[in-house]
C-alpha positions as CSV (number, residue, x, y, z in Angstrom):
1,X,-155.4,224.9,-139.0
2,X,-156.6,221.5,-139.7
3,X,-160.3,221.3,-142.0
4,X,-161.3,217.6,-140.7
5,X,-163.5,217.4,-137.4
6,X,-162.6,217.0,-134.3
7,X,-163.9,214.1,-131.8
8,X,-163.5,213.6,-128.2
9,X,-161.4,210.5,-127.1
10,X,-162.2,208.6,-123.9
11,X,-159.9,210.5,-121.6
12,X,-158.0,207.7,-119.9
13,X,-156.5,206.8,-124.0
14,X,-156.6,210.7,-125.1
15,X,-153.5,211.1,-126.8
16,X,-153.1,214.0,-124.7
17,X,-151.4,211.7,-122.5
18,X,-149.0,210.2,-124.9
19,X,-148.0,214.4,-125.1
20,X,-148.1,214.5,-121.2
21,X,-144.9,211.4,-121.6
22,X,-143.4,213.5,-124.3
23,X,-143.6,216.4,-122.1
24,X,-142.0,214.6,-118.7
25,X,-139.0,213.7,-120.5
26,X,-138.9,217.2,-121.8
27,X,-138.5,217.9,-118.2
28,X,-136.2,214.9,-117.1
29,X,-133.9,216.4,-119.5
30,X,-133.9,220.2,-119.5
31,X,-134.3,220.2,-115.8
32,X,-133.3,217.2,-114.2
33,X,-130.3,216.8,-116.3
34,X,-129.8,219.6,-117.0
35,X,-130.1,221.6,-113.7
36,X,-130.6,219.2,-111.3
37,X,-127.7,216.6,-112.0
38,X,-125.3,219.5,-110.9
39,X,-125.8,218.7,-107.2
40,X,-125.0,215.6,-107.7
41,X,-121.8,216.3,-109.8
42,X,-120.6,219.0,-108.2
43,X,-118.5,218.0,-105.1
44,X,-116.4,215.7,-107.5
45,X,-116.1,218.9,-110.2
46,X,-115.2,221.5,-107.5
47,X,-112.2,219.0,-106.3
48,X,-110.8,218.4,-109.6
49,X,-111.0,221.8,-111.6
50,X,-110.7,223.1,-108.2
51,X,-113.8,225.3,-107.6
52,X,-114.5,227.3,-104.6
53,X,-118.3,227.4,-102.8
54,X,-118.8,231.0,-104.6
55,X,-117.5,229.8,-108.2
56,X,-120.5,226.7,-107.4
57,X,-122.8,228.7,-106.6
58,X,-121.8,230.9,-109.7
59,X,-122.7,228.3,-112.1
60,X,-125.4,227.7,-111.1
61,X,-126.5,230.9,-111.3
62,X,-125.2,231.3,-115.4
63,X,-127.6,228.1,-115.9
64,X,-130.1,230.5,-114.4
65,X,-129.3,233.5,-116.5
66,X,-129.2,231.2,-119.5
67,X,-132.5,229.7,-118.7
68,X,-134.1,233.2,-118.2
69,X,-133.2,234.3,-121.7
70,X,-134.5,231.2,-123.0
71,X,-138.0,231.6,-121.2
72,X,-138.3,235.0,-122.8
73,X,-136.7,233.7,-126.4
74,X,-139.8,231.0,-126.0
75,X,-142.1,234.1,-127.0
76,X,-140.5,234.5,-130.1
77,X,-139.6,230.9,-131.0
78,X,-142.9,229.4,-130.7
79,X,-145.1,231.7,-132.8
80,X,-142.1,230.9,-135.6
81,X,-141.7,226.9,-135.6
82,X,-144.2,225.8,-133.1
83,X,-144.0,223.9,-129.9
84,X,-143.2,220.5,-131.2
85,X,-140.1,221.9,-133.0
86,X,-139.1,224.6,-130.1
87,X,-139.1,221.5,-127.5
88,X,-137.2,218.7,-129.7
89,X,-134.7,221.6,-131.1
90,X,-134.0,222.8,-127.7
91,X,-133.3,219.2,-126.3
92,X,-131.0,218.9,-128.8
93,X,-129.2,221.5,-127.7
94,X,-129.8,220.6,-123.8
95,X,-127.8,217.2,-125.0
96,X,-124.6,218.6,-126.8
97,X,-124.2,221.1,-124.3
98,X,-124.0,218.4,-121.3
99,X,-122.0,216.7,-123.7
100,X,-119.8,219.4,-123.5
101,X,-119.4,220.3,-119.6
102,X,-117.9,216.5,-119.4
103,X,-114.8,218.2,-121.5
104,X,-114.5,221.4,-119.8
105,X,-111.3,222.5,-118.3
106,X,-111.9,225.1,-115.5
107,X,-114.6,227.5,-113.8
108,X,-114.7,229.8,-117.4
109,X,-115.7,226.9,-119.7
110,X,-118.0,225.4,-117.4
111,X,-119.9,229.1,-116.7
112,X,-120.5,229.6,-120.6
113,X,-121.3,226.3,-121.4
114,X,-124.0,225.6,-118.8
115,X,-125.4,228.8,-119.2
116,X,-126.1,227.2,-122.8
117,X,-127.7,224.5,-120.7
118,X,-129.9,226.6,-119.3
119,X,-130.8,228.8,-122.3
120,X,-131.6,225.7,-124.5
121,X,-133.3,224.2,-121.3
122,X,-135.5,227.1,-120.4
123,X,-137.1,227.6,-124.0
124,X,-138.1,223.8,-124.0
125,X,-139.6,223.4,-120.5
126,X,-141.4,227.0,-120.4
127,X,-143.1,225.5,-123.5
128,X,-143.6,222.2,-122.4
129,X,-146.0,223.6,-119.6
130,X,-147.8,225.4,-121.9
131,X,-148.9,222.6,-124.5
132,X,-150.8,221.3,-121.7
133,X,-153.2,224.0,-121.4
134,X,-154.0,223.1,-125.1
135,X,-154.2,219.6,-124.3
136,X,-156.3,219.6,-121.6
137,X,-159.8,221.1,-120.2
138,X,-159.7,223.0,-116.8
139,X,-161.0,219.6,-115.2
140,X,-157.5,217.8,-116.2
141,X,-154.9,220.5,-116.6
142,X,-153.5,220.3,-112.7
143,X,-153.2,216.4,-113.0
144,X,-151.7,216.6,-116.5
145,X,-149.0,219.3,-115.2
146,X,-148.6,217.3,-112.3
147,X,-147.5,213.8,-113.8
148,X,-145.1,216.6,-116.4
149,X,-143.2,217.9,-113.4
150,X,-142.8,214.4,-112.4
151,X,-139.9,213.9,-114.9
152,X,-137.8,215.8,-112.8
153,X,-137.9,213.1,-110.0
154,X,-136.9,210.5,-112.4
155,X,-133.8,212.0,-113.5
156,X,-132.7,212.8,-109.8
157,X,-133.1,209.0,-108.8
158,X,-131.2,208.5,-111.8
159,X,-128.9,210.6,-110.6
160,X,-128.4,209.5,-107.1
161,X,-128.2,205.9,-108.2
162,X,-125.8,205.9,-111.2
163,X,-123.8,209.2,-111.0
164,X,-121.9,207.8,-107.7
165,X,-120.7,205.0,-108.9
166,X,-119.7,206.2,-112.2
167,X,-117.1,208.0,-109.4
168,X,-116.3,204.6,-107.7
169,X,-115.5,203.1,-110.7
170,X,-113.5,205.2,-112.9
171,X,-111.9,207.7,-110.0
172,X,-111.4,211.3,-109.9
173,X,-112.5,212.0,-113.6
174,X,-115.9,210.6,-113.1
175,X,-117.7,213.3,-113.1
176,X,-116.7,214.0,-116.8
177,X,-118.2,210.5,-118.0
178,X,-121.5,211.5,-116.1
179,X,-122.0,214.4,-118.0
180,X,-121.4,212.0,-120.9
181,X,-123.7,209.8,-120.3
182,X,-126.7,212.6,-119.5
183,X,-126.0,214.2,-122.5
184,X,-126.0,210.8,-124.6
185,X,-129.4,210.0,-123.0
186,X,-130.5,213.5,-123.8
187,X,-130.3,212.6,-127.1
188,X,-132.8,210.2,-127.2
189,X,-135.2,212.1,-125.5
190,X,-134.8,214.9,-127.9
191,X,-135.3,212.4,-131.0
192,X,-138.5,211.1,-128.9
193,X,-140.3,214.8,-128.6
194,X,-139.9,215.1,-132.2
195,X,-141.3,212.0,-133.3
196,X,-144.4,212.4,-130.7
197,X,-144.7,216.1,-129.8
198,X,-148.0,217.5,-131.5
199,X,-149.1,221.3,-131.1
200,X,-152.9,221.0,-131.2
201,X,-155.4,218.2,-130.9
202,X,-156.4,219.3,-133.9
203,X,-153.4,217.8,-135.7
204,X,-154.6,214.5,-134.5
205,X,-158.4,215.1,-135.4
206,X,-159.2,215.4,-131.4
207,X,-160.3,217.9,-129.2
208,X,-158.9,218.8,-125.4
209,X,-159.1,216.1,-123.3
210,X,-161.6,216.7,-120.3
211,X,-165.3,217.8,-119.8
212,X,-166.2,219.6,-122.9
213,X,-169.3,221.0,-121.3
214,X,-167.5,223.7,-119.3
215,X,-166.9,227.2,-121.5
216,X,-164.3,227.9,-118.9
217,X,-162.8,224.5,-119.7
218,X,-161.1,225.6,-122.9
219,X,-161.3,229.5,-123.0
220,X,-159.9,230.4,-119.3
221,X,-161.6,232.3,-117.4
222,X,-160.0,235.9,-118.0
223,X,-158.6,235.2,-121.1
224,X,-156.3,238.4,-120.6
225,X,-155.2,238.5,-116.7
226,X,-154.3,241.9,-115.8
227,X,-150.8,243.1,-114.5
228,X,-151.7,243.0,-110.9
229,X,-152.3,239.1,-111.1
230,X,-149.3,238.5,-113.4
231,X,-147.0,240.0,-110.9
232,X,-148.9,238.0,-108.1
233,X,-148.0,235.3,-109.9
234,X,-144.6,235.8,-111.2
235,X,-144.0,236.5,-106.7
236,X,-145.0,233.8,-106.0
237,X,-142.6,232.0,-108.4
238,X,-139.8,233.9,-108.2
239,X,-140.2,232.7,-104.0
240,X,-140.0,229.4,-105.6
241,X,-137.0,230.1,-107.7
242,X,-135.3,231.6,-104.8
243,X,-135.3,228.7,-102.2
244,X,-135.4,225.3,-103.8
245,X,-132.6,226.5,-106.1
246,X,-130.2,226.9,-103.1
247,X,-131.8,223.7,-101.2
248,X,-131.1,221.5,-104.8
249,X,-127.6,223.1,-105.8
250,X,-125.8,222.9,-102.1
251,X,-127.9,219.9,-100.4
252,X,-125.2,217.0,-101.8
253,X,-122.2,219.7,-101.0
254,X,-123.4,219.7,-97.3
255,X,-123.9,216.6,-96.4
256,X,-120.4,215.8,-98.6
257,X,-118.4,219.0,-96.9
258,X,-120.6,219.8,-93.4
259,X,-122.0,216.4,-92.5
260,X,-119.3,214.1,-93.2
261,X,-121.1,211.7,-95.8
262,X,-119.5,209.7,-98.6
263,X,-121.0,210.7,-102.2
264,X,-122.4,207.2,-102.4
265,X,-124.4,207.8,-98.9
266,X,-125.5,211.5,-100.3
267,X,-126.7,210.2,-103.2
268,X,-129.1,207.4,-101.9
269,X,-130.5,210.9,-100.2
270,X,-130.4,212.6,-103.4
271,X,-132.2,209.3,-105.0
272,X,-134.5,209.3,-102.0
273,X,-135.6,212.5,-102.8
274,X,-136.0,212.2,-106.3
275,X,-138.2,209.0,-105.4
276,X,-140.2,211.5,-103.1
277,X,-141.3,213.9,-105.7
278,X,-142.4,211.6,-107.8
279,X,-145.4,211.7,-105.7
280,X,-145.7,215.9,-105.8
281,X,-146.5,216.8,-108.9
282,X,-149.6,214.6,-109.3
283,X,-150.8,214.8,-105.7
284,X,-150.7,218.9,-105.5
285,X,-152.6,218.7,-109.2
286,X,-154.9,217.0,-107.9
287,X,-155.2,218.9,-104.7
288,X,-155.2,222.0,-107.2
289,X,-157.8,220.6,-109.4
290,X,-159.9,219.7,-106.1
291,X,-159.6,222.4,-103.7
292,X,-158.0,225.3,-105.6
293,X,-154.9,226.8,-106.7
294,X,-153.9,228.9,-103.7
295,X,-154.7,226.5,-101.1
296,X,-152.7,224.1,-102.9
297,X,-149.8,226.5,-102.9
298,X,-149.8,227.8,-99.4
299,X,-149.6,224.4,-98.2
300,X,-146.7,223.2,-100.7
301,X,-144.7,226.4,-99.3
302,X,-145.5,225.1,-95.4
303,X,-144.0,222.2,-96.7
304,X,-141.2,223.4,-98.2
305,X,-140.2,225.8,-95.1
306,X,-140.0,222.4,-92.7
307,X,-137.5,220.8,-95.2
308,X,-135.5,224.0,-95.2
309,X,-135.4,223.8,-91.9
310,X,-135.0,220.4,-90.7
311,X,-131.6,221.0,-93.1
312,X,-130.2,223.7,-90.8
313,X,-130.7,221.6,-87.8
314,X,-127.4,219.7,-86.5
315,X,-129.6,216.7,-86.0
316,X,-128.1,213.6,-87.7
317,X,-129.3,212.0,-90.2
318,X,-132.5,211.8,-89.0
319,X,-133.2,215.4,-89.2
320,X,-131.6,215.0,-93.1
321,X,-133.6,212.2,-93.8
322,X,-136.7,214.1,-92.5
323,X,-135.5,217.3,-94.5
324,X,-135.3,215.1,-98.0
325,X,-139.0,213.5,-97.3
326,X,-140.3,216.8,-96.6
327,X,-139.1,218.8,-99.6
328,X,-140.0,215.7,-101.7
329,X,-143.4,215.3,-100.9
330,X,-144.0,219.0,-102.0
331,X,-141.2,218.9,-104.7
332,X,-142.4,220.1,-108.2
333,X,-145.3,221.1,-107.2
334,X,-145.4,224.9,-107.5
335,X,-144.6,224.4,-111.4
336,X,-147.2,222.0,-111.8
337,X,-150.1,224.3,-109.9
338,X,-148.8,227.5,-111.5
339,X,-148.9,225.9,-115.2
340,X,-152.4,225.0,-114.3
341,X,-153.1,228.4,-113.1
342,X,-152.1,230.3,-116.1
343,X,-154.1,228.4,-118.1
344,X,-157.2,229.1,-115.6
345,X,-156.1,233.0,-116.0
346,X,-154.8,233.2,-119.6
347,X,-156.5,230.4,-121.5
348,X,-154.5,228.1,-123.8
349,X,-154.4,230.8,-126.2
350,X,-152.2,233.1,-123.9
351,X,-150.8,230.1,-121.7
352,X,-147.1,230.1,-123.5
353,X,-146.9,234.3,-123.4
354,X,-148.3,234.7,-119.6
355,X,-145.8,231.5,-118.8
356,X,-142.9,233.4,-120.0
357,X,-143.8,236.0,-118.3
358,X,-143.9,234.7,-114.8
359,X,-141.1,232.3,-115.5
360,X,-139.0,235.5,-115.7
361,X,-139.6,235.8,-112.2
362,X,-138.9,232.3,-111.5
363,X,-135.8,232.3,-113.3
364,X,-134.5,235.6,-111.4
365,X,-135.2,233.8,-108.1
366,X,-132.9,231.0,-109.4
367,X,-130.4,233.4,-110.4
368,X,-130.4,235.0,-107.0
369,X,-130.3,232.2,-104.9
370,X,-127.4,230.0,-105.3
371,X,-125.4,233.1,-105.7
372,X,-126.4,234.5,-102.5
373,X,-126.4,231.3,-100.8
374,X,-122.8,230.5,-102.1
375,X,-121.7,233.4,-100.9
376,X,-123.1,233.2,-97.3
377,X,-121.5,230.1,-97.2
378,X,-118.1,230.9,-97.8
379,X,-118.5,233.9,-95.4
380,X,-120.0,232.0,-92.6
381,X,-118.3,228.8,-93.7
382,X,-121.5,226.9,-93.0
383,X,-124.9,226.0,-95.2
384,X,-127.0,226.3,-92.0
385,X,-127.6,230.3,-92.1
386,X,-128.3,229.8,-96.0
387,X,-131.1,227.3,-95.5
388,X,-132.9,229.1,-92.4
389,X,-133.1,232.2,-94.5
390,X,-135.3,230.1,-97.7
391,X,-137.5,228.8,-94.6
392,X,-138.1,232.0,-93.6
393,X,-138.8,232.7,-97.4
394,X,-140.8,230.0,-97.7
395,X,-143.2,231.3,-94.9
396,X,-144.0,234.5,-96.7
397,X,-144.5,232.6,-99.7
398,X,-147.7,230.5,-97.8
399,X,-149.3,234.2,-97.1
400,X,-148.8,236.0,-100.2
401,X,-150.1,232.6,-101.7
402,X,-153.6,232.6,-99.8
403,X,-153.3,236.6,-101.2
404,X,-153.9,235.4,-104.7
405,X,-157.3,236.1,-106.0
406,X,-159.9,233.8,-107.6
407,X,-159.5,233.7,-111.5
408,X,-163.3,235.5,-111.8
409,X,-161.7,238.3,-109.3
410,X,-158.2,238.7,-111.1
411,X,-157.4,242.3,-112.3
């Protein structure tokens, strides 16, 4: 623990912020290249290696596994190296692995491989959203998690935009220099974190950004949440997990394979949306921040169930392009609100452990859904029935979200 004093910086040039950056393209990467660039890579990988919809939906669901074990491995990495090095060192590996699905072979390679992914991924993100608790005071934490999330929109326009015409260009084995090119870009985002990443304030003579008046601010509220809110919680993401993993893995597939668009076409929707959620992490922080937690989630979850949805309905491309809006104006914002939340509950102190522990719920919702929604699709030989059962999902989600209880009532 540092001996020199701390002082508080104004908060719009906190370095805080400069470790909010760090943190989105800790995201951009683990997730959005990492997980999310698979939608936009997979109809040209299913053609070549061939894979079938179950065998899709099947490795998505080993990046899933993989990430699970790494949100629980977090627990034990962290206390040993700290966050800086747990983030950097699992971009690293986030980077070769990509690297290494561009040389894969067939559905076996691919499967163990991005499982890596996933592993590698899930340690670095889960602890990503907990350095902010650290970072920031209860007054900032929703806005600083928001604008985190966010780096997952940047790597889906990215995505949308470049991906496609890497296709164009070179033909058939496209694909394999796109997962060249995210893993060489991984790289350098890895080599960031480590230069920047910082585990306390206290390393850099500060204290939290935020008011510094509140004893809630810093501490939490409960400090130790008790198991009945921890399960609320891990619910409520694993509903999460469960529906915008199948809308995210199969959205590019359908339009490809059920609506009769071009991969350049799906990806300006795939860009469109990752434009969209640019806005949702910030705005639903904010809204968290300003009105509360729960209300903030119910209404991302009504959200969420339109877009499902509107992508069931035969409606054209207007009922698409209404479908990509609406999931992107809600978009990452059930990570950014829960990150805040658990500090709320937990405190900064706890914020990596209870994290982990609800991410565990997350990541079996992840695990489950693509799977599942694979499979309903090669039995019913349409994406429709798999999209109205997440929007039916989604609509418990908005009740048992109003459920959750204030953080002076949790138990």
């Amino acid at each position: 623990m540092s001996t020199h004093s701390t002082t508080q910086e104004p908060v719009w040039r906190h370095y805080g912020w400069i470790i909010t950056v760090a943190c989105t393209i800790c995201v951009a990467v683990s997730l959005g290249f990492g997980r999310f660039a698979l939608g936009m890579l997979l109809p040209a990988m299913g053609e070549a290696l061939p894979l079938d919809y179950a065998e899709m939906g099947f490795v998505s669901t080993g990046n899933f596994v993989g990430y699970t074990i790494g949100v629980m491995a977090a627990a034990w990495v962290v206390p040993a190296i700290g966050e800086r090095w747990t983030i950097s060192s699992g971009l690293m590996i986030v980077a070769f692995s990509l690297l290494a699905v561009g040389q894969t072979t067939g559905f076996a390679s691919i499967l163990i491989i991005y499982s890596v992914t996933g592993l590698a991924g899930g340690c670095a993100n889960v602890t990503a959203l907990g350095l902010v608790s650290h970072w920031f005071t209860r007054q900032l934490r929703g806005r600083a998690a928001g604008f985190q999330v966010s780096g997952s929109s940047l790597a889906i326009m990215f995505s949308g935009l470049v991906l496609p015409q890497i296709n164009l260009i070179v033909g058939p084995d496209g694909w394999r220099d796109g997962w060249m090119l995210l893993g060489g870009l991984s790289v350098l985002g890895a080599v960031f974190a480590s230069v920047v990443l910082r585990d306390r304030p206290e390393d850099k003579g500060l204290e939290p950004a935020g008011a510094s008046d509140d004893p809630e601010a810093t501490t939490g509220v409960c400090g130790h949440p008790g198991t009945r809110t921890v399960a609320h919680l891990g619910t409520i993401y694993f509903f999460f997990g469960m529906t915008y993993s199948v809308y995210l893995t199969f959205m590019v597939t359908s339009l490809v394979e059920e609506r009769g668009l071009s991969e350049v076409s799906a990806g300006n929707f795939w860009s469109t949306l990752g434009l969209m959620t640019l806005i949702s992490g910030p705005l639903f922080g904010f809204l968290s921040d300003r009105y509360g937690r729960r209300q903030a989630l119910a209404t991302a979850f009504a959200v969420y169930g339109t877009a499902y949805a509107l992508a069931a309905i035969d409606g054209g491309a207007n009922s698409q392009w209404a479908s990509v809006v609406a999931f992107g104006v809600a978009g990452w914002s059930i990570p950014a609100i829960l990150g805040a939340a658990v500090g709320d509950y937990a405190g900064p102190r706890n914020a990596v452990r209870i994290l982990g522990t609800i991410t565990v719920a997350f990541s079996l919702g992840q695990v489950t859904g693509p799977a599942l929604g694979g499979l309903l699709a090669e039995w019913t030989n349409s994406f429709a029935p798999g999209y109205w059962a997440i929007a039916t999902t989604a609509g418990v989600a908005v009740l048992i979200s109003l459920a959750l209880p204030l953080p002076e009532d949790a138990t």
